[in-house]
C-alpha positions as CSV (number, residue, x, y, z in Angstrom):
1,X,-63.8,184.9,269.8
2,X,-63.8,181.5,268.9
3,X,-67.3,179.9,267.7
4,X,-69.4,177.2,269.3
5,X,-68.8,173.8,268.0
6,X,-73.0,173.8,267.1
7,X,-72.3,177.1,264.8
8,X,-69.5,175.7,262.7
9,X,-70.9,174.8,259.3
10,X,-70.0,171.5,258.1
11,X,-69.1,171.2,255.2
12,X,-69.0,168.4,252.3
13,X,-71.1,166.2,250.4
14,X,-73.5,163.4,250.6
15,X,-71.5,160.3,249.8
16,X,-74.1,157.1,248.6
17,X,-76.3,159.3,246.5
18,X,-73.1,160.7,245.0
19,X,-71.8,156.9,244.7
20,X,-74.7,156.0,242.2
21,X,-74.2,159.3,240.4
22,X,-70.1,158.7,240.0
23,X,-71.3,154.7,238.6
24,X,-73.9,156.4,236.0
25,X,-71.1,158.8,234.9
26,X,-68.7,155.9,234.5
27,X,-71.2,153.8,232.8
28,X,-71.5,156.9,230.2
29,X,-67.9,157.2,229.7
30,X,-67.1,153.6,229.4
31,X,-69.8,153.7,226.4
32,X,-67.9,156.2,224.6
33,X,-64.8,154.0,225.3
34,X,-66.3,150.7,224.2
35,X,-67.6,152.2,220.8
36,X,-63.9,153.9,220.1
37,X,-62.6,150.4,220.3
38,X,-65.9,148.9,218.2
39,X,-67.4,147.5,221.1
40,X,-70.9,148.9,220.5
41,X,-73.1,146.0,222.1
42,X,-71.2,147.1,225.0
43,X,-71.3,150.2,224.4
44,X,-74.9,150.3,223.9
45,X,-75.6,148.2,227.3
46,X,-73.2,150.6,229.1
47,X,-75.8,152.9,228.7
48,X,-78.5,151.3,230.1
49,X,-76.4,150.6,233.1
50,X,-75.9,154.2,233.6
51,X,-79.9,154.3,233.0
52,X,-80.3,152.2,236.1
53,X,-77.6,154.1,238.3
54,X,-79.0,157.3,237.7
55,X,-82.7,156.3,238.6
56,X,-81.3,155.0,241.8
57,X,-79.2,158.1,243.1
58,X,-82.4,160.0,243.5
59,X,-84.6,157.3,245.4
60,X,-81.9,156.5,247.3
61,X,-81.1,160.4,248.2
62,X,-84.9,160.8,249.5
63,X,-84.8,157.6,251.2
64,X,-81.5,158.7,253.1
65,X,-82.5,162.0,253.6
66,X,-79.4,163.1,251.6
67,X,-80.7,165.4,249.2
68,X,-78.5,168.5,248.0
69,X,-78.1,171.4,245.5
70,X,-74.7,169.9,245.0
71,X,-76.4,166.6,244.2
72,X,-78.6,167.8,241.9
73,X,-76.1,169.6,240.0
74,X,-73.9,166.5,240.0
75,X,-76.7,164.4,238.6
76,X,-77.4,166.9,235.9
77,X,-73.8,166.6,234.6
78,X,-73.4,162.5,234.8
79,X,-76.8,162.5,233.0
80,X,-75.6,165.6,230.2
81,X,-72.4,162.6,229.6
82,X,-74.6,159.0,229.9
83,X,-77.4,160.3,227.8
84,X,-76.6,163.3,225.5
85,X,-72.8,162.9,224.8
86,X,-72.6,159.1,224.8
87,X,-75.5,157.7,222.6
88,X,-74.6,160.7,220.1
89,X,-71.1,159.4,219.9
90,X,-72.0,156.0,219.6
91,X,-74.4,156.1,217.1
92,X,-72.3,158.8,215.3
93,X,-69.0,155.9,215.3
94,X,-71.3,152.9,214.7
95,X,-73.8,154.4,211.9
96,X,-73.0,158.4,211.0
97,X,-69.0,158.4,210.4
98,X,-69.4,157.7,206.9
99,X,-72.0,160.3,205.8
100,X,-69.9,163.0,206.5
101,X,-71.8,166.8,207.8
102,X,-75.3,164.9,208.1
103,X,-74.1,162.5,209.9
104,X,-72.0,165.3,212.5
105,X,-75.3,167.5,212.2
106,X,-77.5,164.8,213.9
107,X,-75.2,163.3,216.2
108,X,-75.1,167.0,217.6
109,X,-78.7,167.5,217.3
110,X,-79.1,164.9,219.8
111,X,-76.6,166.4,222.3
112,X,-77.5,169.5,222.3
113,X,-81.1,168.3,222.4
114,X,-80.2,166.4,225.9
115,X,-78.2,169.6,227.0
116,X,-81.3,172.4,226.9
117,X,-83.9,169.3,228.0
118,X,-81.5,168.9,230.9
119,X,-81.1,173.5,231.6
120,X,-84.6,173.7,230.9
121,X,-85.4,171.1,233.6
122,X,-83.4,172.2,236.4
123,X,-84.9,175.7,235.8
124,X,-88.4,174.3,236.1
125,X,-87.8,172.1,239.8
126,X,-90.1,174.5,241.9
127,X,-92.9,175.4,239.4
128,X,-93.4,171.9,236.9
129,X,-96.2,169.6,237.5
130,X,-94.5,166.6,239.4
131,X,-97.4,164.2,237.6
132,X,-95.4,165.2,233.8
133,X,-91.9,165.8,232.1
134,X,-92.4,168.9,230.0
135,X,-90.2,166.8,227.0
136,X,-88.9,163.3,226.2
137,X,-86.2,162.9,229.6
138,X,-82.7,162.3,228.1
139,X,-82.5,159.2,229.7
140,X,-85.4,157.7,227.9
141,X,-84.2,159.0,224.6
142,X,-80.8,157.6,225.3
143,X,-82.3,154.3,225.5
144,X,-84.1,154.5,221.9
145,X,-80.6,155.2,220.4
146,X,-79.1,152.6,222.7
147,X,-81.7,149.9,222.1
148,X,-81.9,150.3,218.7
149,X,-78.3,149.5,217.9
150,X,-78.2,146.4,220.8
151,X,-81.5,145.7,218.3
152,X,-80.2,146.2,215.0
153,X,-76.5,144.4,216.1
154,X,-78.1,141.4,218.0
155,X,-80.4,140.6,214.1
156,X,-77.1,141.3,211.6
157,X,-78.5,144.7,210.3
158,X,-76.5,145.8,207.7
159,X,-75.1,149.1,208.2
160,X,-75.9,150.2,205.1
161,X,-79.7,149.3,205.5
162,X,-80.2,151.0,208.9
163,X,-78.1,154.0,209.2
164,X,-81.0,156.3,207.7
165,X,-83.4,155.3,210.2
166,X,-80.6,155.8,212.8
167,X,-80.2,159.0,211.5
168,X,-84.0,159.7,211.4
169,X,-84.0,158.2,215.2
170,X,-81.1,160.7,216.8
171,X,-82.6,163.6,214.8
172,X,-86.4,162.6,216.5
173,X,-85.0,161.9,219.8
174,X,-83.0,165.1,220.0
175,X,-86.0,167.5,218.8
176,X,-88.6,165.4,221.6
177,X,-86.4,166.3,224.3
178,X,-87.1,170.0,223.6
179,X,-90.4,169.8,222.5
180,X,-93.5,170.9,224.4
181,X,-95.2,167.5,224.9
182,X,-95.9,165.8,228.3
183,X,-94.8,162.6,229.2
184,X,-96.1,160.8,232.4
185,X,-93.7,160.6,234.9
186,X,-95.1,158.0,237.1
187,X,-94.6,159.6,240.1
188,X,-98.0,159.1,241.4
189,X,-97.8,155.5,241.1
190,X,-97.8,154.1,245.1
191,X,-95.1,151.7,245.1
192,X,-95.7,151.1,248.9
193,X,-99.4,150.2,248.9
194,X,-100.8,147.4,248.1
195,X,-102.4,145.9,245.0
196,X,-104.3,143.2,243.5
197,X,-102.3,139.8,242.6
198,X,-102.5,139.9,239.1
199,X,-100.8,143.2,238.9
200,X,-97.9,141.6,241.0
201,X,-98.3,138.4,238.2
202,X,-98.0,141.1,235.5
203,X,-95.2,142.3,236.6
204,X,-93.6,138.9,237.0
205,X,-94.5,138.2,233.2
206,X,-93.0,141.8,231.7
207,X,-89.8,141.2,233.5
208,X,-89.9,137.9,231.7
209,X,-90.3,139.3,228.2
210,X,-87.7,141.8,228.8
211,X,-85.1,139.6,229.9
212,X,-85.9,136.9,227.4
213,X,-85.5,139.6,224.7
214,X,-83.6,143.0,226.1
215,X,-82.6,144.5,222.9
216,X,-86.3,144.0,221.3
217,X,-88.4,144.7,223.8
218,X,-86.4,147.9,225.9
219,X,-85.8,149.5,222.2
220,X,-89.9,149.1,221.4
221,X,-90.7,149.8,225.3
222,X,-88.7,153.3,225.3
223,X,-89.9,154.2,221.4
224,X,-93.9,153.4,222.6
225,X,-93.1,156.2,225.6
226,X,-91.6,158.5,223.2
227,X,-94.9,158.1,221.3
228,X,-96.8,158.5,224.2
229,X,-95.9,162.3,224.5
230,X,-97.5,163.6,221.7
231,X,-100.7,161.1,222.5
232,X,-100.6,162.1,225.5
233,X,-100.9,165.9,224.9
234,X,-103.1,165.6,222.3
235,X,-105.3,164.0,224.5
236,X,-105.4,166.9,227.6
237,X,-105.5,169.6,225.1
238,X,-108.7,167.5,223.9
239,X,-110.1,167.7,226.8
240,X,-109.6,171.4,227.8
241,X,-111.3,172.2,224.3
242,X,-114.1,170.1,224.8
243,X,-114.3,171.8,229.1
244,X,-114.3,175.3,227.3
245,X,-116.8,174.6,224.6
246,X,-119.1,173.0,226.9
């Protein structure tokens, strides 16, 4: 008996979500190319390219409808390359190479930070509050490693001067990614309602800082949202003590 037309599954996958998801996985492995051959300004913008990629595969999937398990998993594996394998190979060529085992140990710590923030994450879809990451996202700790050698390289940092706080940096980044601490995801902001002018003026003005100094301002914008986790927590857990004793 041959089936109706209407009962054969199609199969495949979503293409433009998947596009945005293929770029950020480029962007990622053209970092790690770029700092083999001691490109690591490029290297280190690479990565915010595949920062920018990534965050558009997702709004562009729910506002095409063209969301997927496949998807999701796809996503998970572009970001486990652009922003746990990458930055901790970059920073490891440009800053670790020479301090031998402490220099492999953070590099790693990094990655496999970024590869149980990631697992833990897809575990958590269903049952997470939407308003909060439970740990610094990979992507944002990426962008600390990434700005702060596009930072230190655009001023003439020695080597020499910087590579401990480089080291200090990965090590940090890779431990907030599994930590317990909240970090706001900025999901309820409404970016289809309406608000006041000077908000739209505000906007007009931090765009204008960041592009008139990228490597200073992204580096101190992503390290202030790395601090913000542990303020942030501190703060709820506060409150909750305070509800109780009252």
């Amino acid at each position: 008996m041959i089936p109706e037309k209407s009962s054969i599954r199609r199969r495949g996958i979503y293409l433009l979500p998947n596009l945005f998801t293929t770029g950020a996985l480029f962007a990622g492995f053209y970092s790690i190319t770029s700092a083999m051959d001691g490109e690591f300004t490029t290297a280190a913008i690479a990565i915010f390219a595949a920062m920018i990629l990534d965050g558009l595969d997702g709004r562009v999937a729910r506002l095409t409808n063209t969301q997927s398990d496949f998807g999701a998993q796809y996503d998970s594996l572009s970001d486990m390359v652009s922003f746990g394998a990458a930055p901790a190979l970059v920073m490891y060529l440009w800053a670790f190479s020479s301090l031998g085992k402490l220099g492999l140990f953070a590099a790693f710590i990094h990655m496999a930070g970024g590869a149980l923030r990631l697992a833990r994450f897809n575990t958590q879809l269903t049952s997470a509050d939407k308003r909060y990451f439970q740990g610094l996202p990979s992507p944002a700790a990426a962008a600390i490693l990434a700005g702060f050698i596009w930072f230190s390289l655009e001023h003439g940092y020695s080597i020499e001067i910087v590579k401990y706080i480089a080291i200090a940096l990965t090590i940090t980044t890779g431990l907030l990614m599994v930590s317990n601490f909240r970090y706001s995801s900025f999901k309820e902001i409404d970016l289809k309602g309406k608000v006041p002018f000077f908000v739209t003026i505000a906007v007009m003005l931090a765009i204008a800082f960041i592009m008139a100094q990228p490597q200073t301002m992204l580096f101190l914008l992503f390290l202030g949202y790395a601090i913000s986790g542990p303020v942030v927590t501190l703060v709820i857990r506060r409150r909750r003590w305070h509800g109780r004793k009252s």
